[in-house]
ROSE-4610 file (N, C-alpha, C; in Angstrom, 1 decimal, always signed):
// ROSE-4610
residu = [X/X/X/X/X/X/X/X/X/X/X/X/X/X/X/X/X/X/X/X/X/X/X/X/X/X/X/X/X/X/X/X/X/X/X/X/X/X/X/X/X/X/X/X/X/X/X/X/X/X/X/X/X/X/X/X/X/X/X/X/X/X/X/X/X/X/X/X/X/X/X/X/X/X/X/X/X/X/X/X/X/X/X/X/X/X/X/X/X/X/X/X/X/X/X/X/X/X/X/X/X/X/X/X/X/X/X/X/X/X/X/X/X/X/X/X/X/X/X/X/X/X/X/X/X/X/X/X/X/X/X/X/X/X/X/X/X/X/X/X/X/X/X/X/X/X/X/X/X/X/X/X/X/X/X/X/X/X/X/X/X/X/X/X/X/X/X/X/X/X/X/X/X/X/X/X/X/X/X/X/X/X/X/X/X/X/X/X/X/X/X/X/X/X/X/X/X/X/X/X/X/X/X/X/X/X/X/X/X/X/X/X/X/X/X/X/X/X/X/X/X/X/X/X/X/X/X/X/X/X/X/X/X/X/X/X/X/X/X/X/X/X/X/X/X/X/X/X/X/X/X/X/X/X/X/X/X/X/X/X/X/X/X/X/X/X/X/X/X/X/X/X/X/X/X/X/X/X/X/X/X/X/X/X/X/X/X/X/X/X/X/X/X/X/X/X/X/X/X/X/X/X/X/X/X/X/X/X/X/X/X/X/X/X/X/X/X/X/X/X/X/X/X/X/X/X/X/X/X/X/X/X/X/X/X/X/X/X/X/X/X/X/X/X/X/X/X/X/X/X/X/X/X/X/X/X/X/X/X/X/X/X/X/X/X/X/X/X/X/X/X/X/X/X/X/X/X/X/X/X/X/X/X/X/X/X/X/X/X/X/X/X/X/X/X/X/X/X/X/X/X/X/X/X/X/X/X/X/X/X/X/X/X/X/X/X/X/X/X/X/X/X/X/X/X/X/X/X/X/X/X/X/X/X/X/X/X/X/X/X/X/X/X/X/X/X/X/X/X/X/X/X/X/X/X/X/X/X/X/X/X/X/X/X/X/X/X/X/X/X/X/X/X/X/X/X/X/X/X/X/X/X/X/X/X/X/X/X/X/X/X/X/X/X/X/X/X/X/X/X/X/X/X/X/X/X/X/X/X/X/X/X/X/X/X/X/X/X/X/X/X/X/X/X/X/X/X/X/X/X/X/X/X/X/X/X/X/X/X/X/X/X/X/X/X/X/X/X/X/X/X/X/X/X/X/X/X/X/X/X/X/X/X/X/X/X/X/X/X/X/X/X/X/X/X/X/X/X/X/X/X/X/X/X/X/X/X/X/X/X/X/X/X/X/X/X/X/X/X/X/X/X/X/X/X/X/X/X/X/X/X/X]
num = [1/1/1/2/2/2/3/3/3/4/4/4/5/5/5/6/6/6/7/7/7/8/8/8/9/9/9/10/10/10/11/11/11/12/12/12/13/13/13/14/14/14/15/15/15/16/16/16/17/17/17/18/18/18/19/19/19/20/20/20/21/21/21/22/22/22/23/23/23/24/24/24/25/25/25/26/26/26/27/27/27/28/28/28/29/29/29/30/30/30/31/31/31/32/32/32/33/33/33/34/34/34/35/35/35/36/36/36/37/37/37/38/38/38/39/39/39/40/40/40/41/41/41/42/42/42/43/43/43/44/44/44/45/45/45/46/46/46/47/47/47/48/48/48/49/49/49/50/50/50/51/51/51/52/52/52/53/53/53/54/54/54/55/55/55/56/56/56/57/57/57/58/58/58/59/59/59/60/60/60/61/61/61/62/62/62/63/63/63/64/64/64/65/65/65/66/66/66/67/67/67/68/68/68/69/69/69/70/70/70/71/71/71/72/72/72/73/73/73/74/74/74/75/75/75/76/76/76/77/77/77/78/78/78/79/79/79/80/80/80/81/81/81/82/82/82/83/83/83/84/84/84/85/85/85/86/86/86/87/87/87/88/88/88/89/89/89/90/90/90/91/91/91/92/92/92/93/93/93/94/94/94/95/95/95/96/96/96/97/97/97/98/98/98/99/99/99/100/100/100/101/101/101/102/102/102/103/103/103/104/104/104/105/105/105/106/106/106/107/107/107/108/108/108/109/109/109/110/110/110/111/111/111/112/112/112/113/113/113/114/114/114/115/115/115/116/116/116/117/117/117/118/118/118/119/119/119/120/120/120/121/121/121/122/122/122/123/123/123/124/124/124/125/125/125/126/126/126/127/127/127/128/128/128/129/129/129/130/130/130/131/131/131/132/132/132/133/133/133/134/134/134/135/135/135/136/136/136/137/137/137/138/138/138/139/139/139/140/140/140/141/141/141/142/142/142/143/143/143/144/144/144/145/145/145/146/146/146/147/147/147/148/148/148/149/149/149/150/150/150/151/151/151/152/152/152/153/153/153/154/154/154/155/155/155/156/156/156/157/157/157/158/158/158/159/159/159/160/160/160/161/161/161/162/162/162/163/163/163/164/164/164/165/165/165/166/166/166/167/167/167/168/168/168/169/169/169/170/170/170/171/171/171/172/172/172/173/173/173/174/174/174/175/175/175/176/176/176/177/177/177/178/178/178/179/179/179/180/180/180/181/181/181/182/182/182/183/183/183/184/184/184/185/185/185/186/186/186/187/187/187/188/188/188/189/189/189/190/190/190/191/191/191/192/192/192/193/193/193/194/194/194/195/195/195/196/196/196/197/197/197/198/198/198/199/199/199/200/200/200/201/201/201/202/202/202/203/203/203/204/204/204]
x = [-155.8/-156.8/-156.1/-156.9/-156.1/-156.4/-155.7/-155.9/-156.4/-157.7/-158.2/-157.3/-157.5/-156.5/-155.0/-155.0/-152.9/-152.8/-153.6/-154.0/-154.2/-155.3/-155.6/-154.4/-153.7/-152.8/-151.9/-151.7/-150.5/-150.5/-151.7/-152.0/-152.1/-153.1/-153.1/-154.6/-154.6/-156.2/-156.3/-155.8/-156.5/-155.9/-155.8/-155.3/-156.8/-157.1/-158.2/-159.7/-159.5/-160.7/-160.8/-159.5/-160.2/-159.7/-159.9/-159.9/-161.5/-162.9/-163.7/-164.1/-163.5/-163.5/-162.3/-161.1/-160.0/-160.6/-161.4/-161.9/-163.2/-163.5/-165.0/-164.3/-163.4/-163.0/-161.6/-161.0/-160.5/-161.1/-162.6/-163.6/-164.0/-165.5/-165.8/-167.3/-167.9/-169.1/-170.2/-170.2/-171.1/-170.5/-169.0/-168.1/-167.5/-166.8/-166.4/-164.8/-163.9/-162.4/-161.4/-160.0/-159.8/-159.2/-159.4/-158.9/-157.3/-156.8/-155.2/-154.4/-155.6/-155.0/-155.5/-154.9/-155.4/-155.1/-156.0/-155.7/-153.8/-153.6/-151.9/-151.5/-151.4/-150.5/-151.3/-152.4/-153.4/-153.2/-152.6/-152.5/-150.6/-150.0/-148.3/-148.6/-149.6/-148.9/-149.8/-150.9/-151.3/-150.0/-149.3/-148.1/-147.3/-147.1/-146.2/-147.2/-149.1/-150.0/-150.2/-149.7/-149.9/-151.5/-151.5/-153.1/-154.0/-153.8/-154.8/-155.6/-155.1/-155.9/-156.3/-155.5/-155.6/-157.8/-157.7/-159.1/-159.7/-159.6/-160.3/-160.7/-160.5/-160.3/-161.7/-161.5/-162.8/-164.0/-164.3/-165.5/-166.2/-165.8/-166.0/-167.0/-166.7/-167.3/-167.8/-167.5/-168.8/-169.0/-170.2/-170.4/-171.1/-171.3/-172.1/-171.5/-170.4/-169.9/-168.5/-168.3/-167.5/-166.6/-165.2/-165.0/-163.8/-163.6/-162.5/-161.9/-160.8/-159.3/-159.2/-160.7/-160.7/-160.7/-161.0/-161.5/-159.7/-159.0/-157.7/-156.7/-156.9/-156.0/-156.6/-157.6/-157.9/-157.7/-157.8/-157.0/-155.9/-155.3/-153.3/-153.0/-154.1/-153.6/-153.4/-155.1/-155.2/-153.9/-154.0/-152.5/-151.4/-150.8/-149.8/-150.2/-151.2/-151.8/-151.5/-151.6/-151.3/-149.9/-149.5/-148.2/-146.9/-145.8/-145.0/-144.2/-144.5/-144.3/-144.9/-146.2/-147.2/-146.8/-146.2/-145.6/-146.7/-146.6/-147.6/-148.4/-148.3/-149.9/-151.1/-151.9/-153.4/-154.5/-154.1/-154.7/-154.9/-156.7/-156.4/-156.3/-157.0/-157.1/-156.1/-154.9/-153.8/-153.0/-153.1/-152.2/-152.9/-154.1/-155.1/-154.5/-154.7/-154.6/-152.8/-152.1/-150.7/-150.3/-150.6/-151.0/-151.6/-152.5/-153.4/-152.5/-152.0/-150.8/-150.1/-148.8/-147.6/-147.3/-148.0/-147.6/-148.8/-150.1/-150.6/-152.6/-152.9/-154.9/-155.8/-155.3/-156.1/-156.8/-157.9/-158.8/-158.8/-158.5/-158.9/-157.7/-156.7/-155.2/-155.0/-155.8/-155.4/-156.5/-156.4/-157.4/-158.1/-159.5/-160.9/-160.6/-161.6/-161.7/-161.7/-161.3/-162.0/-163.4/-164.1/-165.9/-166.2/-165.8/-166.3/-165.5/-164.3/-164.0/-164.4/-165.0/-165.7/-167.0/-168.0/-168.9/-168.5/-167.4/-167.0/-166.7/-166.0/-165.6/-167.2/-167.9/-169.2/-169.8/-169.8/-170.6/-170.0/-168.3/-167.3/-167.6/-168.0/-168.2/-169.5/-170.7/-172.0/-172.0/-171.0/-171.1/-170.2/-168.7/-168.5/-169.6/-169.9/-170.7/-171.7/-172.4/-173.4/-172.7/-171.6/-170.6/-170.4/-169.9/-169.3/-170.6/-171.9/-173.0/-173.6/-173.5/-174.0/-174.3/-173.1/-173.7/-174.6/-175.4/-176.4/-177.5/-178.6/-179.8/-180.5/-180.4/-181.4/-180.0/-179.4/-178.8/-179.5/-178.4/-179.0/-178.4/-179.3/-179.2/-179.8/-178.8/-179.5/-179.8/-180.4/-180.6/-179.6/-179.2/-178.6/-178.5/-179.4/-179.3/-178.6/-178.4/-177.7/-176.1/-175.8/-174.5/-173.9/-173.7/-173.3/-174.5/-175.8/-176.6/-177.5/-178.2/-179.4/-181.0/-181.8/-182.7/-183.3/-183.5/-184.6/-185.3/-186.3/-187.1/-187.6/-186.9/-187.0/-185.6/-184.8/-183.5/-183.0/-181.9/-180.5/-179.4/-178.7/-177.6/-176.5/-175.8/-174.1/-174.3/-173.7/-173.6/-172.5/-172.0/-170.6/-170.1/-170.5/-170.1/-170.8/-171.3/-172.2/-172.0/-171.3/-170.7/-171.5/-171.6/-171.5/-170.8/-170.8/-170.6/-169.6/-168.1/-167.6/-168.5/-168.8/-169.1/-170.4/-170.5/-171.8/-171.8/-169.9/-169.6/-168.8/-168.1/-167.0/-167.7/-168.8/-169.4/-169.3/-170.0/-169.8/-168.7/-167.1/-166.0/-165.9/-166.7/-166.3/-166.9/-166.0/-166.6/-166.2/-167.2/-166.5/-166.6/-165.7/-165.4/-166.2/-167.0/-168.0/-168.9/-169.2/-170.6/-171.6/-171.4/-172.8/-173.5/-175.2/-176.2/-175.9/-176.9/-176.8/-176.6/-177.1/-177.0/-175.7/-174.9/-173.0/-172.2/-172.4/-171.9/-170.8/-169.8/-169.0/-169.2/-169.9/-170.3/-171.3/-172.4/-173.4/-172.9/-171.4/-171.0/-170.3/-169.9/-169.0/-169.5/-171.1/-172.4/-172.0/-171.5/-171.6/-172.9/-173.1/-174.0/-173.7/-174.4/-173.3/-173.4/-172.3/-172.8/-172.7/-172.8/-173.1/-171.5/-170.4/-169.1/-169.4/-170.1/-169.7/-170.2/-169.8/-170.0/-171.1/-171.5/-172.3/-174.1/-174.6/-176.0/-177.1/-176.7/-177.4/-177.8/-179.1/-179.7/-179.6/-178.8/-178.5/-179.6]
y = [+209.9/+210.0/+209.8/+209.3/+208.9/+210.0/+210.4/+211.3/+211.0/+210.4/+209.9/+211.0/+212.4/+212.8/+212.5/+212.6/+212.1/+210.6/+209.7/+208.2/+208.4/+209.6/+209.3/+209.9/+211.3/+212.2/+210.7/+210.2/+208.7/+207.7/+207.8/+206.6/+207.0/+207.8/+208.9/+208.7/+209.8/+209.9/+208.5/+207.6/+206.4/+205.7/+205.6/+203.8/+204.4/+205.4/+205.9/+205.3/+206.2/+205.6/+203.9/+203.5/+201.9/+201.5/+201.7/+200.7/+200.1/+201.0/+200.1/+199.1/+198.5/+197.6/+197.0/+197.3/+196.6/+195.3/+196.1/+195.5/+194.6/+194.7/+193.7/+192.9/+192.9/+192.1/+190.6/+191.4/+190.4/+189.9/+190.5/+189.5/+190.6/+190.5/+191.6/+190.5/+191.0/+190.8/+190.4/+190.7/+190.2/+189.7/+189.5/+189.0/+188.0/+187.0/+185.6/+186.2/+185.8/+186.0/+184.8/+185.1/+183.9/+183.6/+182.1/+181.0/+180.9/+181.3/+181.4/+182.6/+183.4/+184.9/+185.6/+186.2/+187.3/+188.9/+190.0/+190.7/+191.4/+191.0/+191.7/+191.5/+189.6/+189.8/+190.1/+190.5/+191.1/+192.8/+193.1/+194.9/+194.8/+193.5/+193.6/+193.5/+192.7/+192.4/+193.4/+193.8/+195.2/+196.3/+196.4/+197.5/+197.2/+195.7/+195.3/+195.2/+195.2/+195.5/+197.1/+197.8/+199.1/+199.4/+199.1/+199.2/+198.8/+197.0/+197.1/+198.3/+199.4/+199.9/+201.2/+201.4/+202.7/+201.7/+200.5/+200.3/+200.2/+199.5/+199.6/+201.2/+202.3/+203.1/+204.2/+203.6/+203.6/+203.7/+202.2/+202.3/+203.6/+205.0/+205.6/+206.5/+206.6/+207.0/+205.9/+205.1/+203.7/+202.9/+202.8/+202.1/+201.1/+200.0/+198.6/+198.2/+198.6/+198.1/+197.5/+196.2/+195.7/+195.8/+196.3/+196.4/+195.4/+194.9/+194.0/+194.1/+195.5/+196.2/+195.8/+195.7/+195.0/+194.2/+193.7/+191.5/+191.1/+192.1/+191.3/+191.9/+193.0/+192.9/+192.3/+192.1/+191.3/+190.1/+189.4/+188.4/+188.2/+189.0/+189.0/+188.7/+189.5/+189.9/+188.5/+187.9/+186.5/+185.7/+185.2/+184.6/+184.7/+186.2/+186.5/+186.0/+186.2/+185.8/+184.8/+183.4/+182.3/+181.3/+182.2/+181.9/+183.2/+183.0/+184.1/+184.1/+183.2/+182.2/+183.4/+184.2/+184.3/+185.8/+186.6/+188.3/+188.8/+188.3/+189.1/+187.8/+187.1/+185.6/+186.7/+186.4/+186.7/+185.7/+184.1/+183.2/+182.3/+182.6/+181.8/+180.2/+179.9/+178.2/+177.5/+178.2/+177.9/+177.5/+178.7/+178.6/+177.7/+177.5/+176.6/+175.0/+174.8/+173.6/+173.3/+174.4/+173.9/+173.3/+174.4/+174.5/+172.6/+172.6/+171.2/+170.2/+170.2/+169.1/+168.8/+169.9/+170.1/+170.0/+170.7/+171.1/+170.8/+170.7/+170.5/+170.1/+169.0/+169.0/+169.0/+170.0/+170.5/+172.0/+171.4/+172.9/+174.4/+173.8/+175.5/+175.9/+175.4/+176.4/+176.5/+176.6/+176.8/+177.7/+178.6/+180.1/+179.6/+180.4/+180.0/+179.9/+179.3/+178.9/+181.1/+181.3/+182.2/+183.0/+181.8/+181.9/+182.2/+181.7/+181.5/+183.4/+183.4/+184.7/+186.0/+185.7/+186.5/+187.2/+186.3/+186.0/+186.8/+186.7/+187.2/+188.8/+189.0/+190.2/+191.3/+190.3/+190.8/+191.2/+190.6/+190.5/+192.0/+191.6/+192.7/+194.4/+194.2/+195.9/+196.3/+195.2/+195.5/+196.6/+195.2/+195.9/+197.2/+197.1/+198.7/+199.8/+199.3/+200.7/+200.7/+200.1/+200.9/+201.2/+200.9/+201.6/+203.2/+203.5/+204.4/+205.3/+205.0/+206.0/+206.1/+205.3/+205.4/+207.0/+208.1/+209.6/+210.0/+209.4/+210.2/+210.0/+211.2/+210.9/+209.6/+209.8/+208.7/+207.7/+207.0/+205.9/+205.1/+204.6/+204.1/+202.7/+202.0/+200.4/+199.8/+199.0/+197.8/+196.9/+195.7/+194.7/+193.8/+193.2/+191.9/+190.6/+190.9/+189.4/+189.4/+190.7/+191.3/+191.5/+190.7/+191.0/+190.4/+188.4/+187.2/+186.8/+187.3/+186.8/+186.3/+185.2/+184.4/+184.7/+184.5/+184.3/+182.6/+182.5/+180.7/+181.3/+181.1/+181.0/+182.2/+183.3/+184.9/+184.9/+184.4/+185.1/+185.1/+185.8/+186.0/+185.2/+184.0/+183.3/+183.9/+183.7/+183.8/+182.7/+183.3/+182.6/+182.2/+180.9/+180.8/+180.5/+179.9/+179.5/+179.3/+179.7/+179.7/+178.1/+177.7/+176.9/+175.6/+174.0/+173.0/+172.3/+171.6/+170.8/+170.0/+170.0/+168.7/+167.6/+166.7/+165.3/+165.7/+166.6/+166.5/+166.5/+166.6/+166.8/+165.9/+165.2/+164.1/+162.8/+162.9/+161.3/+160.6/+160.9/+160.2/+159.2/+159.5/+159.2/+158.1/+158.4/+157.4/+155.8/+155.0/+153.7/+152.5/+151.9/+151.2/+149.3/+148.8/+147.2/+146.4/+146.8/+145.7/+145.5/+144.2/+143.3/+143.2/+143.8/+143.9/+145.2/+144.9/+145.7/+147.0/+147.9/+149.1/+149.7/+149.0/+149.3/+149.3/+148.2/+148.1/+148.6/+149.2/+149.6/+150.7/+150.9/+151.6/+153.1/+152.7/+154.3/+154.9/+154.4/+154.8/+155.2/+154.3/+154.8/+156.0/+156.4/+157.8/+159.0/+158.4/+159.2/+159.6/+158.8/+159.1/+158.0/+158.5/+158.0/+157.1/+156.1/+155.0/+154.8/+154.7/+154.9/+153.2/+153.7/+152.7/+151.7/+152.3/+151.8/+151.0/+151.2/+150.0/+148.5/+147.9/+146.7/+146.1/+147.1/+146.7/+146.5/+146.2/+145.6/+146.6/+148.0/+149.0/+149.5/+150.2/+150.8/+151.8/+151.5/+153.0/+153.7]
z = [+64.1/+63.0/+61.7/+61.0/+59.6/+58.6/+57.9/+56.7/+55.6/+55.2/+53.9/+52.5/+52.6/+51.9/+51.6/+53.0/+52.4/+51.8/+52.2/+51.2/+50.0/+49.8/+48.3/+47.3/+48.0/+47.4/+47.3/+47.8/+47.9/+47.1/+46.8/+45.3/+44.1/+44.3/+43.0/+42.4/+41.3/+41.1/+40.2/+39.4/+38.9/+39.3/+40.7/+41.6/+42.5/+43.1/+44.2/+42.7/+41.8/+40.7/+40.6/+40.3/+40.1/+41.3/+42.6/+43.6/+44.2/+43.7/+44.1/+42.7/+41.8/+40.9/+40.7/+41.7/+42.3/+43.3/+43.9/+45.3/+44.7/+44.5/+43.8/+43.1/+41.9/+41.1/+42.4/+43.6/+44.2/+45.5/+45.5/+46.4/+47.1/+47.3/+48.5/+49.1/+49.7/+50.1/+49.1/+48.0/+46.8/+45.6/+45.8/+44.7/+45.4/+44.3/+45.1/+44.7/+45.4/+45.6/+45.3/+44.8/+44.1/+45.5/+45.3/+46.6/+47.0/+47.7/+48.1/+47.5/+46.9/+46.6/+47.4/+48.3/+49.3/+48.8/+49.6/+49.2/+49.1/+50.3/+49.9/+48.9/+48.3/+46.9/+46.0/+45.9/+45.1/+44.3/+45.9/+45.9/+45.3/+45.9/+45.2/+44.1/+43.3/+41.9/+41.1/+41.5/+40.6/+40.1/+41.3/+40.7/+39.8/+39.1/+38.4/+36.7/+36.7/+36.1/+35.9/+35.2/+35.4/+34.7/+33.3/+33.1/+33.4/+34.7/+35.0/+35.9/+36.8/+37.4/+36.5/+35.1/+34.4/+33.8/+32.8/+32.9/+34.1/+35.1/+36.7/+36.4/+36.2/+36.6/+35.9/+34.8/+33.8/+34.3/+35.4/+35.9/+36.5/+36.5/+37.4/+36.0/+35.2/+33.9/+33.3/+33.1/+32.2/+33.1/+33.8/+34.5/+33.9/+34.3/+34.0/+33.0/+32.2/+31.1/+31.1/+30.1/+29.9/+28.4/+28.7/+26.9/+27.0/+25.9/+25.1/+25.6/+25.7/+26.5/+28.4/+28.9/+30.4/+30.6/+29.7/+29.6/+29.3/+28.6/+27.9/+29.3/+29.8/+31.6/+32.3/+32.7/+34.0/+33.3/+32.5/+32.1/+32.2/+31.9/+31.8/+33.8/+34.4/+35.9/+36.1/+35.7/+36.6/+35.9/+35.1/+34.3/+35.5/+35.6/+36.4/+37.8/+38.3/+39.7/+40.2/+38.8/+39.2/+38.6/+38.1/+37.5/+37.2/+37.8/+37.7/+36.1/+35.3/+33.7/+33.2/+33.9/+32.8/+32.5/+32.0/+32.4/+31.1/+29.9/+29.0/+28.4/+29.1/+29.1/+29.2/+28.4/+28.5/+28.3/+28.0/+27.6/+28.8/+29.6/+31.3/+30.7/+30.0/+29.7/+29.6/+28.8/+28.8/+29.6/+30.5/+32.1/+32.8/+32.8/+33.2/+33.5/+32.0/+31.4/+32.0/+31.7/+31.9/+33.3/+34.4/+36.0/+36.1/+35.6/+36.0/+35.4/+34.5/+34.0/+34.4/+34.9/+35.5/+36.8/+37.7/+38.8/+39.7/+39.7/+40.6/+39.8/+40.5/+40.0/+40.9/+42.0/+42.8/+42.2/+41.6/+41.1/+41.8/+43.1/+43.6/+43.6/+42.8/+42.9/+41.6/+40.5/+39.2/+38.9/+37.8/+37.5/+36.9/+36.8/+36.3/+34.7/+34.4/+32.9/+32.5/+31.5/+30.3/+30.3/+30.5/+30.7/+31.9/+32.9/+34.3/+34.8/+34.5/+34.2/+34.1/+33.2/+32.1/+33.5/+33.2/+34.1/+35.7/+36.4/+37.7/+37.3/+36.3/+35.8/+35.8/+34.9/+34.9/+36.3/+37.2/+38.3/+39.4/+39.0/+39.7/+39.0/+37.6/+37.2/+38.1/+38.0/+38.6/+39.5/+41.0/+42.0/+42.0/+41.2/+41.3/+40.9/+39.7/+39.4/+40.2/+41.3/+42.0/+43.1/+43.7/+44.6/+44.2/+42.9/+42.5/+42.1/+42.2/+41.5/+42.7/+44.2/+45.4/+45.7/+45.4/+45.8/+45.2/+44.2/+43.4/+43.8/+43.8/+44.2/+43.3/+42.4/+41.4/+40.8/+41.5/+41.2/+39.7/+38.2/+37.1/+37.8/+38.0/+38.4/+37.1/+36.6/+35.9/+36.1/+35.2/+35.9/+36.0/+37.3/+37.4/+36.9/+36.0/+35.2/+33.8/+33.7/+32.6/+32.9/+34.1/+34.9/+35.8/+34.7/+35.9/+36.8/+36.8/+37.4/+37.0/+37.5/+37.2/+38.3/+37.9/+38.9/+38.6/+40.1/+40.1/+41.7/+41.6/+42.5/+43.5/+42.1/+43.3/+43.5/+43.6/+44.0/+43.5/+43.3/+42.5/+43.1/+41.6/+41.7/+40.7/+41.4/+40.2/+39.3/+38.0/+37.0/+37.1/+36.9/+37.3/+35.8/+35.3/+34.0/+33.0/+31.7/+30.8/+29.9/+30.0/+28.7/+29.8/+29.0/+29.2/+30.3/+31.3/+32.3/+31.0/+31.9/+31.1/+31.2/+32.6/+32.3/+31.8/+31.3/+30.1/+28.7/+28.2/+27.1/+27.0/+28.2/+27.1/+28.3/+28.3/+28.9/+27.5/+26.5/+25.6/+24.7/+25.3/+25.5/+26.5/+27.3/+28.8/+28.6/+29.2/+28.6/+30.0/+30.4/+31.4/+31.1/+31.8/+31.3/+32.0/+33.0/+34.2/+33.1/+33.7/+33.4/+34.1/+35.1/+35.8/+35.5/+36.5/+36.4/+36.4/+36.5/+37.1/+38.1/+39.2/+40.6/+41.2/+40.2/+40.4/+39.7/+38.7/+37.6/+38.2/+37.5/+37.4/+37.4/+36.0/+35.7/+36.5/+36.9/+37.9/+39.5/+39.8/+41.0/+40.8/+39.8/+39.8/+39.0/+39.4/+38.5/+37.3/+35.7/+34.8/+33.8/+33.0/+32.4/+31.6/+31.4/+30.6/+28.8/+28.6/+27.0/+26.1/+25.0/+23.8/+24.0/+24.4/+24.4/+26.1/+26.5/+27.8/+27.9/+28.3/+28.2/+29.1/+30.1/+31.4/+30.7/+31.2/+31.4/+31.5/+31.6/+32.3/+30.1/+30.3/+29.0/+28.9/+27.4/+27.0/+26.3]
């Protein structure tokens, strides 16, 4: 039989506080998990983050809320998560941007934008705090749309990102050299929209 006490006496009272907003923030059943980060080196590199689990830890008293001071560790974590470069990095775009340059432009191995972040963070306090307010008779649930979530059609979607679709923001940049229709067009085959700068046949 396992001793839940001698576990928790083993971690201590704020690693046992922020472990259910440990656990939501690196994937659970209602949170999305970063891709090729499992939980082991998840649980190794929190020890080398010491505040991230002192805010994780928070959640246990403010629930549903997000402050500045959590947004700027869980930032630093991810940074470090995907780059060992990044020791007091707190800038994901950066590492982002560098990661996609350098070393690899396979998206699922470089950390989420800033925004998209933000948004998962959000979604990760939700479900801690109704984990952590689960013993109370009258649970304070708020609404989920107030927390990375969207509704369409009756259901609840993750917000994954608030901001603009790139090819919605630098199509206007894109320019292609064919002369033919639309039906052959360049831009239509790699579904961008064609602009004023192309030379093809198709109406802008």
């Amino acid at each position: 039989m396992i001793s839940l006490n001698t576990i928790a006496t083993s971690l201590g009272t704020t690693t046992c506080k922020a472990m259910a907003l440990f656990h939501a923030f690196t994937g659970s059943d209602s949170t999305s998990s970063f891709k090729f980060k499992g939980k082991r080196y998840c649980c190794k590199l929190m020890q080398e983050v010491p505040t991230l689990m002192e805010e994780f830890a928070t959640i246990v008293d403010t629930q549903f809320q997000t402050s500045p001071k959590l947004k700027e560790v869980t930032r630093n974590f991810v940074c470090r998560l995907y780059s060992k470069e990044s020791n007091e990095e707190s800038d994901v775009d950066l590492v982002r941007m560098r990661l996609f340059s350098q070393k690899t432009r396979d998206v699922e191995r470089i950390p989420p934008t800033i925004d998209a972040l933000d948004q998962h963070l959000k979604r990760s306090v939700f479900q801690a705090s109704i984990w952590t307010t689960a013993q109370r008779s009258m649970m304070p649930v708020n609404n989920p749309i107030n927390h990375g979530w969207k509704e369409e059609d009756g259901k609840l979607l993750p917000i994954w990102i608030s901001l603009p679709l790139a090819r919605d923001v630098f199509h206007l940049d894109v320019k292609c050299t064919c002369t033919r229709t639309c039906s052959r067009c360049t831009c239509m085959r790699t579904k961008l929209r064609c602009t004023r700068l192309c030379k093809c046949k198709c109406e802008k």
